[in-house]
C-alpha positions as CSV (number, residue, x, y, z in Angstrom):
1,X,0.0,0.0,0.0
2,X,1.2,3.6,-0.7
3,X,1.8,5.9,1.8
4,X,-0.1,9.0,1.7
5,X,1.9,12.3,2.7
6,X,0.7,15.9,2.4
7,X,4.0,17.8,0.5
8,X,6.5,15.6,-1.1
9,X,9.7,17.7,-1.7
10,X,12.5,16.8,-3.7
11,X,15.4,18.3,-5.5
12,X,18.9,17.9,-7.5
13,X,17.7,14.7,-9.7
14,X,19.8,15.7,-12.4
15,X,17.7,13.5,-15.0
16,X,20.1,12.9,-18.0
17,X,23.3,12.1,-16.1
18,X,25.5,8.9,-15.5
19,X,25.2,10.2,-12.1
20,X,21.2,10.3,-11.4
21,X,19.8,7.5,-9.3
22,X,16.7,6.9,-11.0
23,X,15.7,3.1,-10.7
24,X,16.2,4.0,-6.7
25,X,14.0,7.4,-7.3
26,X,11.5,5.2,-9.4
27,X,11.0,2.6,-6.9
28,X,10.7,5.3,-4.0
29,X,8.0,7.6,-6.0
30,X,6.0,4.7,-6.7
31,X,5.5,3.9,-3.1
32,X,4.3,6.9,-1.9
33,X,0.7,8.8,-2.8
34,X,1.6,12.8,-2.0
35,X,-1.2,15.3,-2.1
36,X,1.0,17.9,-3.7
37,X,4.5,18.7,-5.1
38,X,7.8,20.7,-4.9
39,X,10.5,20.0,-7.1
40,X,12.8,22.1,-5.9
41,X,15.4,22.5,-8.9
42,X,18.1,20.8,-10.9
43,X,15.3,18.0,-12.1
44,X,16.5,18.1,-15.8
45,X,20.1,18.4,-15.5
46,X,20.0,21.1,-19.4
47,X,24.0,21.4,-18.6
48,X,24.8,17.6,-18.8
49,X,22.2,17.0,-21.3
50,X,22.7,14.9,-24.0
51,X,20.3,13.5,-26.6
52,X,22.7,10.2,-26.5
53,X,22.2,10.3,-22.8
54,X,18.4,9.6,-21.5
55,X,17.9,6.3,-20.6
56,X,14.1,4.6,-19.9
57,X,14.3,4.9,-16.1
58,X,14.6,8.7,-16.4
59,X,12.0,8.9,-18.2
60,X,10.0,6.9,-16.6
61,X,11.0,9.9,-13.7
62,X,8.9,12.5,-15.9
63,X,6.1,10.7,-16.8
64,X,5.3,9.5,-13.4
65,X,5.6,13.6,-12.7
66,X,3.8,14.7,-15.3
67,X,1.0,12.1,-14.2
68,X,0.8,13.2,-10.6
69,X,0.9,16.5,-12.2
70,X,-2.2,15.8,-14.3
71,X,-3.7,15.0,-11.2
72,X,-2.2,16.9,-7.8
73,X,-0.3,20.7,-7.8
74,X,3.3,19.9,-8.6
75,X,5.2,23.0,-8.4
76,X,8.4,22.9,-10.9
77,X,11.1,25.5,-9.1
78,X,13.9,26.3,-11.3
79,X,17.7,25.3,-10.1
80,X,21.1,26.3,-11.6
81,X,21.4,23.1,-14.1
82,X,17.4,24.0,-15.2
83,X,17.6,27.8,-15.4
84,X,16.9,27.7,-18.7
85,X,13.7,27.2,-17.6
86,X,13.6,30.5,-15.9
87,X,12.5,32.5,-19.2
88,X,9.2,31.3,-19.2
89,X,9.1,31.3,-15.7
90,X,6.1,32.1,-14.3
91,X,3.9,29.9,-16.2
92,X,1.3,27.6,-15.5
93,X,-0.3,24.4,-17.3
94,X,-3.0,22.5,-15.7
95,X,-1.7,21.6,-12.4
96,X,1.8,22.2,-13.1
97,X,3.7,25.3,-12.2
98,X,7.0,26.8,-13.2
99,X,7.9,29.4,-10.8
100,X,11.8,30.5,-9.7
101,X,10.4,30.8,-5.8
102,X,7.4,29.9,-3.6
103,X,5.6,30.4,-0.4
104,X,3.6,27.8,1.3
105,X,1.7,28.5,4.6
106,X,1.9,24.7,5.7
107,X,-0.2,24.2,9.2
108,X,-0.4,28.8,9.5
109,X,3.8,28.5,9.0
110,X,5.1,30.2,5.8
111,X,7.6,27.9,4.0
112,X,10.0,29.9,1.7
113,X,11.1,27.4,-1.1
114,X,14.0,28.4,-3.6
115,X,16.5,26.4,-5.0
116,X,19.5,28.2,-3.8
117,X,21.6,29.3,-6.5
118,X,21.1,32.5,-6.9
119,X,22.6,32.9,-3.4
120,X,25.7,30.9,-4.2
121,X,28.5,33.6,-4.9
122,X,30.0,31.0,-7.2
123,X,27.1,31.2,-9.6
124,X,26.2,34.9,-9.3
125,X,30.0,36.4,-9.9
126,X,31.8,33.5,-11.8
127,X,29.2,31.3,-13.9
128,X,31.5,30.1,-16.2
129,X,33.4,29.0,-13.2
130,X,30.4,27.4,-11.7
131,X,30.0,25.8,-15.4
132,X,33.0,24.2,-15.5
133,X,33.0,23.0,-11.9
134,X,30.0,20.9,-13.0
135,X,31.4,19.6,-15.9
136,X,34.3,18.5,-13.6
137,X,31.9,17.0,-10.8
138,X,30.2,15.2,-13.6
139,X,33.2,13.7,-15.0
140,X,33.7,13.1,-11.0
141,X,30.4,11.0,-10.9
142,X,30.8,9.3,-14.4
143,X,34.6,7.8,-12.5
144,X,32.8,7.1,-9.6
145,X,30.1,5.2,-11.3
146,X,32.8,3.2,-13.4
147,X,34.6,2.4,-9.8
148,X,30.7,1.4,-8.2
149,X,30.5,-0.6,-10.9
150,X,33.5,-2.9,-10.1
151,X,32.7,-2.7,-6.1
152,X,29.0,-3.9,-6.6
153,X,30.4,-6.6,-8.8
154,X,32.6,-8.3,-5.8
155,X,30.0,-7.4,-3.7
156,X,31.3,-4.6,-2.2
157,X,28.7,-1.9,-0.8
158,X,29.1,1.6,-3.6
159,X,31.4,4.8,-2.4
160,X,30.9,8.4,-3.6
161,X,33.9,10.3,-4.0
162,X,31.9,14.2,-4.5
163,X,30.3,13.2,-0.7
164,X,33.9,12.2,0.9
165,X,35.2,15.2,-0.4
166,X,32.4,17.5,0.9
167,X,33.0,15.7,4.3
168,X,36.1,15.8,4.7
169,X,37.7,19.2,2.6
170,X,37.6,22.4,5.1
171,X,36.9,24.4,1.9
172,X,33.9,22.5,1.2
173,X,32.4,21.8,4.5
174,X,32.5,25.7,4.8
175,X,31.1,26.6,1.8
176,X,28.2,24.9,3.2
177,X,28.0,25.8,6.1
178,X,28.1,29.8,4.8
179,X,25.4,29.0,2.3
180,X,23.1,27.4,5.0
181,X,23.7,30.3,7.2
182,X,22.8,33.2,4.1
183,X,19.6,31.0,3.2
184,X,18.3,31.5,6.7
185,X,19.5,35.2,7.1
186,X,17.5,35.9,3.4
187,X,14.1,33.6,4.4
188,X,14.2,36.1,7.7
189,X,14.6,38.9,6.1
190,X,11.7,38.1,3.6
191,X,9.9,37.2,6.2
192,X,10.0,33.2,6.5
193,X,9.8,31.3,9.6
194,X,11.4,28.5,7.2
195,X,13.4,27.9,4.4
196,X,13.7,24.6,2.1
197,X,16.4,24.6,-0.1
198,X,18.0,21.9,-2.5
199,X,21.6,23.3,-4.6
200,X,24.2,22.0,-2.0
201,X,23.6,18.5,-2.2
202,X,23.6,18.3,1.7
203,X,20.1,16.6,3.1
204,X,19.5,18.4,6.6
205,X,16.6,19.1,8.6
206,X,17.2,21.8,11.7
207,X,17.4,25.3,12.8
208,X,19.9,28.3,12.4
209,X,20.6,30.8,14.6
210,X,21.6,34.0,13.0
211,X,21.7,37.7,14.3
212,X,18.1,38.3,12.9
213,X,16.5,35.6,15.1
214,X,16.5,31.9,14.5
215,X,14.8,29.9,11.2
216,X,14.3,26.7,10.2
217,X,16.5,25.0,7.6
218,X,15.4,22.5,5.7
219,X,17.6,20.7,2.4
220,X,16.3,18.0,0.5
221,X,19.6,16.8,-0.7
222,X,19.6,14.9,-4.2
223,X,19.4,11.7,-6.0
224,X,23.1,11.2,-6.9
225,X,24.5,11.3,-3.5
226,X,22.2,10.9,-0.9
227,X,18.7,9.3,-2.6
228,X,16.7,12.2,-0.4
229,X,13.7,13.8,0.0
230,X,12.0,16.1,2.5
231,X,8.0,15.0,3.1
232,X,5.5,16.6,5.3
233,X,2.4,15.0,6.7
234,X,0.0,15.6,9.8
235,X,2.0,18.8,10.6
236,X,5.9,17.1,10.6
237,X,8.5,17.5,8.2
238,X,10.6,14.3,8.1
239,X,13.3,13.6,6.0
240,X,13.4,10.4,3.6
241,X,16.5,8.3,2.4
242,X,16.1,5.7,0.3
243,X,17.8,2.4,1.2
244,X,20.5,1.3,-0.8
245,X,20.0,-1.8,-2.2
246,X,20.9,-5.4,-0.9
247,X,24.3,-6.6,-2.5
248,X,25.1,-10.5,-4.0
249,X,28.5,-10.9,-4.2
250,X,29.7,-12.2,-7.1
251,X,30.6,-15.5,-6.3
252,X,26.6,-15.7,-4.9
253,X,25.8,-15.0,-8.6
254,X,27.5,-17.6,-10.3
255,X,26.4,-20.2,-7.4
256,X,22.8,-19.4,-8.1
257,X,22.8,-20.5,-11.7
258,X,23.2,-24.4,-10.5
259,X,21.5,-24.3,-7.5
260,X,18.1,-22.8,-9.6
261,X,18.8,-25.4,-12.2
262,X,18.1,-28.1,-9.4
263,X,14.0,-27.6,-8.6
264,X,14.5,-30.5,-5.5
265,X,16.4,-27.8,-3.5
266,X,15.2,-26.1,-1.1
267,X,14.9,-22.6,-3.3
268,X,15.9,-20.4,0.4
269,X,19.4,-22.1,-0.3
270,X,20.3,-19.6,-3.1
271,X,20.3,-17.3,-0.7
């Protein structure tokens, strides 16, 4: 049975890389029935895209949003790798709405969502910069799916190299850190209680305390990464991450091909 939530929030697909986790996404969307939408940027990854490049589970991605969208408001916010997007933003068809930013009042608190790009110095003074440090982090993921490839082939559980690094490199976990701290200073100075924000590729549900008062931060990570997603129901945010999945070692594999030849087994012994 699906589960039913109220606000479904999820950002930083990037549909039409190596790096997107779209069976994982697929399988998660299908078990869950939201009563409305936010995709909060970087969905259709335009920088990355390549006609060569869209494989069936992605796709399957947009058609089950365009169905809920047929159906439930699903609210399309534009991101850095989607801004493209941002020309014919706003603009509305059926129950599907492009916008660059929205407000919510979820339970008489108003949510401020935005990708978060615009507030990234990075994007706003060197773009080409920003350009070609996603080119690099997407040569990054298509290595890192290469090595995955070879881990989950012995068996071995998958690594990401672009979360390590943000983990673990001062430079990065600041960078962070600063843009979580101007998201909240901006959604107070708009007026916003709370902010939910995608862009950094960080999942994180809690609150900031700046000098104009305290606000609550809310980042619905990605599907490379992390397999998030922010959902609200009954009042409660709560933060969704998708399991990864159960790993056969290789030498399981090639054991399973006799043992499922021989029916008089007991079929629990393929393990």
């Amino acid at each position: 049975m699906k589960r039913r939530i109220d606000l479904l929030v999820v950002s930083d697909l990037h549909l039409g890389t190596y790096g997107c986790r779209a069976k994982e996404l697929n399988a998660y969307l299908r078990s869950i029935r939201p009563r409305q939408v936010v995709l909060n940027g970087d969905i259709i990854d335009i920088w990355q895209f390549r006609k060569s490049y869209f494989p069936p589970e992605h796709m399957k991605v947009v058609k089950r949003l365009l169905k809920w969208s047929a159906r439930i408001p699903v609210y399309y916010v534009t991101g850095n790798h989607d801004e493209a997007l941002r020309r014919y933003s706003p603009m509305r068809v059926g129950h599907l709405r492009l916008v660059d930013k929205l407000v919510l009042d979820l339970d008489g608190i108003p949510h401020w969502f935005i990708h978060g790009d615009i507030f990234d110095a990075t994007m706003k003074n060197a773009k080409w910069l920003a350009k070609l440090g996603g080119f690099g982090y997407d040569l990054l993921i298509r290595i890192n799916h290469l090595v995955n490839a070879v881990l989950l082939f012995f068996g071995r559980p998958r690594m990401s190299f672009s979360k390590k690094v943000k983990d673990s490199v001062k430079g990065a976990v600041k960078f962070i850190s600063d843009f979580e701290t101007t998201m909240a200073d901006i959604a107070l100075h708009e007026g916003h209680a709370a902010v939910v924000c995608g862009h950094i590729h960080k999942p994180r549900m809690g609150t900031i305390a700046t000098a104009r008062g305290t606000v609550q931060y809310l980042n619905s990570g990605d599907w490379i990464e992390n397999m998030s997603a922010l959902e609200y129901h009954e009042g409660k945010w709560s933060l969704y991450v998708h399991p990864e999945p159960a790993i056969k070692p290789q030498a399981a594999r090639q054991s399973a091909k006799p043992v499922a030849a021989r029916p008089e087994l007991d079929p629990v012994a393929r393990g």
